[in-house]
Legacy VTK file of the C-alpha trace (Angstrom):
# vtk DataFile Version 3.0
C-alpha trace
ASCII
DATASET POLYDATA
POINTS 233 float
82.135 66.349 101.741
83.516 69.511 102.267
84.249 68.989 105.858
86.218 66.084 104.899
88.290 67.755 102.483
88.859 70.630 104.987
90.158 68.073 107.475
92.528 66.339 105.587
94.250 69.832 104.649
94.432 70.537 108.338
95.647 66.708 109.350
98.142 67.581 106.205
99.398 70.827 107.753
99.899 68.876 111.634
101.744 66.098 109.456
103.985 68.919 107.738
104.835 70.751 110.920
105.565 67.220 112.846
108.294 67.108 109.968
109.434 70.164 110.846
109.835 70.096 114.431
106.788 73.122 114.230
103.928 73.842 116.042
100.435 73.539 113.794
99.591 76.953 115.589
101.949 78.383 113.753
100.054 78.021 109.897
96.997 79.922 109.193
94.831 78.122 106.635
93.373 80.395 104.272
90.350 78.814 102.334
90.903 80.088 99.006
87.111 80.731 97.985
87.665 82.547 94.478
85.197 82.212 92.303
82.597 79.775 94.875
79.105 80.369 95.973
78.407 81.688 99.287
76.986 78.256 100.124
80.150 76.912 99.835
81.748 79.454 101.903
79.186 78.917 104.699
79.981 75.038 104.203
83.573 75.482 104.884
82.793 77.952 108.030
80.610 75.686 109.770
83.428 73.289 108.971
85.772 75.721 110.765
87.193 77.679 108.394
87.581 81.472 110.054
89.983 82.946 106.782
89.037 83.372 103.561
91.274 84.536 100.612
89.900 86.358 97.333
91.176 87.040 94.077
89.031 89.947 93.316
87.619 92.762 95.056
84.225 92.331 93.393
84.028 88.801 95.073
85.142 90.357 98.251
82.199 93.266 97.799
79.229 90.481 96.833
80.074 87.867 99.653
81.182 90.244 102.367
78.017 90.744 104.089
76.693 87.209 103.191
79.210 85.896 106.065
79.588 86.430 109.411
81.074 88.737 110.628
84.180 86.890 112.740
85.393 86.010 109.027
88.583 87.553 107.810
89.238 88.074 104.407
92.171 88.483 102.755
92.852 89.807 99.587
95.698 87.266 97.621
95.388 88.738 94.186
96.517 91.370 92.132
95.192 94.711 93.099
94.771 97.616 90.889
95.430 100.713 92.941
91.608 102.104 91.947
90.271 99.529 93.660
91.632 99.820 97.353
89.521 102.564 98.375
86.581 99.241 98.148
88.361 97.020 100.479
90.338 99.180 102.479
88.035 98.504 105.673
87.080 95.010 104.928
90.109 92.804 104.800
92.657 92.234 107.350
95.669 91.952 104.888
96.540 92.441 101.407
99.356 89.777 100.718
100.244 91.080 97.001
101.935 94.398 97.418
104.093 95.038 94.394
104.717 98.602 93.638
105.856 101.744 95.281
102.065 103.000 93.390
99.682 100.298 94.911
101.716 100.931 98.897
100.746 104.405 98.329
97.088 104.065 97.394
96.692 101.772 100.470
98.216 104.069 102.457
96.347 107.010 101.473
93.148 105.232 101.265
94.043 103.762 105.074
94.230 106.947 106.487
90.946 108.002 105.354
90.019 105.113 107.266
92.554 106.045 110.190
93.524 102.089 110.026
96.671 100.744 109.951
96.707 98.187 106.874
98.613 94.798 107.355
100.595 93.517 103.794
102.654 91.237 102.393
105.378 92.177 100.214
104.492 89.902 96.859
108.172 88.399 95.623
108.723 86.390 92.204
110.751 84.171 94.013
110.939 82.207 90.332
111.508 84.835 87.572
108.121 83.593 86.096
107.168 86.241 83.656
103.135 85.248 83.880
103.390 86.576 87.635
103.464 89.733 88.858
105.771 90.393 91.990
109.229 91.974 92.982
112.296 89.751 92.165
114.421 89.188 95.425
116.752 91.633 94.378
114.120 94.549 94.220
112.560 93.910 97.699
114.998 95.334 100.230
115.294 98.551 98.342
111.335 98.754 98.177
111.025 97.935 101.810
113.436 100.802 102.865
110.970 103.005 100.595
107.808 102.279 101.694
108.950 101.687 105.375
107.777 105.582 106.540
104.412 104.861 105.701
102.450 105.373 108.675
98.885 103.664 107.431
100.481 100.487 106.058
102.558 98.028 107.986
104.788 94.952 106.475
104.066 92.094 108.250
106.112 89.301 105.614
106.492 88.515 102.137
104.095 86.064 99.657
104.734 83.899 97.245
103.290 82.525 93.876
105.293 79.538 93.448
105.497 77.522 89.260
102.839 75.218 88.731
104.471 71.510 89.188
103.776 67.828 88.819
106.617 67.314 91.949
105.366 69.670 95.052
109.356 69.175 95.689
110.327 70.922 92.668
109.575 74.105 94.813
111.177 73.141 97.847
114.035 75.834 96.793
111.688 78.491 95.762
109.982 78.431 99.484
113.615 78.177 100.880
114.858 81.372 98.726
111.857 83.296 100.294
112.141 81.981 103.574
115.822 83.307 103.646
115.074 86.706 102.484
112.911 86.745 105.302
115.472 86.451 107.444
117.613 88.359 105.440
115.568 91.410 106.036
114.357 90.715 109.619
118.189 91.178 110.572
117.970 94.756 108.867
115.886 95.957 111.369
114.224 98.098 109.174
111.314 100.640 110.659
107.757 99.690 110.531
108.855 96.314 108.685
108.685 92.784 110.138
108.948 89.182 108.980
106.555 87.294 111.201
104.457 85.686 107.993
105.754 83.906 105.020
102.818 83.132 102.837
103.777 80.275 100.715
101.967 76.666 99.614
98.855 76.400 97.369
96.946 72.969 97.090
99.550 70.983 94.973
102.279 71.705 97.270
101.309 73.355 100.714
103.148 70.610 102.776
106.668 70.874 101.173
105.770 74.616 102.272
104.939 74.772 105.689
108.108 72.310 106.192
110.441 75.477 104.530
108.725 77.753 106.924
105.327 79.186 105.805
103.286 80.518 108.616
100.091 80.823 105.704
99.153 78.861 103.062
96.543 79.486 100.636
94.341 76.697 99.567
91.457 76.558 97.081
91.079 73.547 95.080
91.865 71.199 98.073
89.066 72.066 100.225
86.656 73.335 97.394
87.284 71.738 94.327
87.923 72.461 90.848
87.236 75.960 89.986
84.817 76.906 86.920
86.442 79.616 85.399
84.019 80.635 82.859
81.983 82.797 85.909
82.739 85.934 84.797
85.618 88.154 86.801
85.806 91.612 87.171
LINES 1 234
233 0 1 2 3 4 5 6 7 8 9 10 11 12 13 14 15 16 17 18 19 20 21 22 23 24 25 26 27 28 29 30 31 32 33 34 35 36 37 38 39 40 41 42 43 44 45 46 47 48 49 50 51 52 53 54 55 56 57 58 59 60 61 62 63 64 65 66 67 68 69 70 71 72 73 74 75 76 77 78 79 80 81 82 83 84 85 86 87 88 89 90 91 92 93 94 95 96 97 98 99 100 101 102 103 104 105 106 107 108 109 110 111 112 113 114 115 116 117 118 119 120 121 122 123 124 125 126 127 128 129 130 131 132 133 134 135 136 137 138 139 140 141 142 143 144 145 146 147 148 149 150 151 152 153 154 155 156 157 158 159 160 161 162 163 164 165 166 167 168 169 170 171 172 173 174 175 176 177 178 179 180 181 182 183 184 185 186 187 188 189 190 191 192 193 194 195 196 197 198 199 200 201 202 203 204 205 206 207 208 209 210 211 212 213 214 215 216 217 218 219 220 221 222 223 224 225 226 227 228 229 230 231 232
């Protein structure tokens, strides 16, 4: 059952944080629903899930008003800077902010909205060329331009980390991030703070939360497989 499945990522997440000498209160799970039915989603809510995270805004569009409305969605995936002005008033933080481009779309379509938009600063922590994000290098200069923006505030920095057999082989990716973190939380930079490291998928969310992440994004392990043929926008 889905409740089961749900449970065990939670007892997982305790487990991780006992490791760590953390508090489970500090770890948002976010139910990765990308590509699931509604019925699913409504399964994991009445199993307690409260977050939701979407690849797509088209997803985010069609199941939006299908769920209550104490849900919070958050948008994980890549977005293209035509579609913000969609989502701008539906999620409560974009975790995959790139570009100089896509900070200034949200910000102009945010204060349309007169919101303030939470985001995560997307690194590629790994060099991975598939991925899209800033190498570590690149973010402290983009923070220090984006950082005037009145409509958009930086609340952390997300991660994407390799595909692995060994959830341990990415113990040092989650480590590099989580020192950047700190890294720039010591700059003191305006309208920029480090309070959320989002970090972990499914295969390797514990080795995570031990390094530090305060969100972890998890799909398969509470919903399954994913069928990919459903088309995406």
């Amino acid at each position: 059952m889905l409740a089961d499945k749900l449970n065990l990522v939670k007892k997982n997440i305790e487990e991780a944080c006992d490791t760590a000498g953390r508090s489970p209160q500090e770890v948002t799970l976010i139910a990765v629903s990308k590509t699931k039915p509604v019925e699913m989603l409504k399964e994991a809510y009445d199993a307690g899930a409260r977050v939701f995270g979407e690849n797509k805004v088209q997803e985010i569009l069609d199941k939006y008003d299908q769920m209550p409305s104490d849900v919070q969605w958050h948008m994980i995936g890549h977005l293209q800077r035509n579609k913000v002005k969609y989502i701008i008033d539906k999620v409560s933080m974009v975790h995959s902010v790139d570009s100089v481009r896509l900070a200034e779309a949200i910000e102009k379509e945010a204060a349309k909205k007169d919101i303030c938009m939470p985001v995560l600063i997307e690194v590629n922590v790994a060099g991975e060329e598939s991925k899209f994000g800033l190498s570590v290098e690149e973010v402290l200069p983009f923070l220090e331009e984006i950082s005037s923006y009145e409509h958009l505030q930086v609340k952390g920095l997300m991660t994407i980390a390799p595909f692995v057999a060994n959830p341990e082989e990415n113990r040092e990716v989650f480590q590099k991030l989580k020192k950047l973190s700190v890294d720039i939380a010591a700059k003191n930079i305006n309208n920029v703070n480090m309070s959320v490291l989002s970090m972990g998928m499914t295969n390797d969310y514990q080795v995570a939360v031990e390094e530090g992440a305060t969100m972890v994004r998890v799909g398969t392990g509470i919903f399954g497989e994913r069928d990919y043929s459903i088309k995406e926008d």
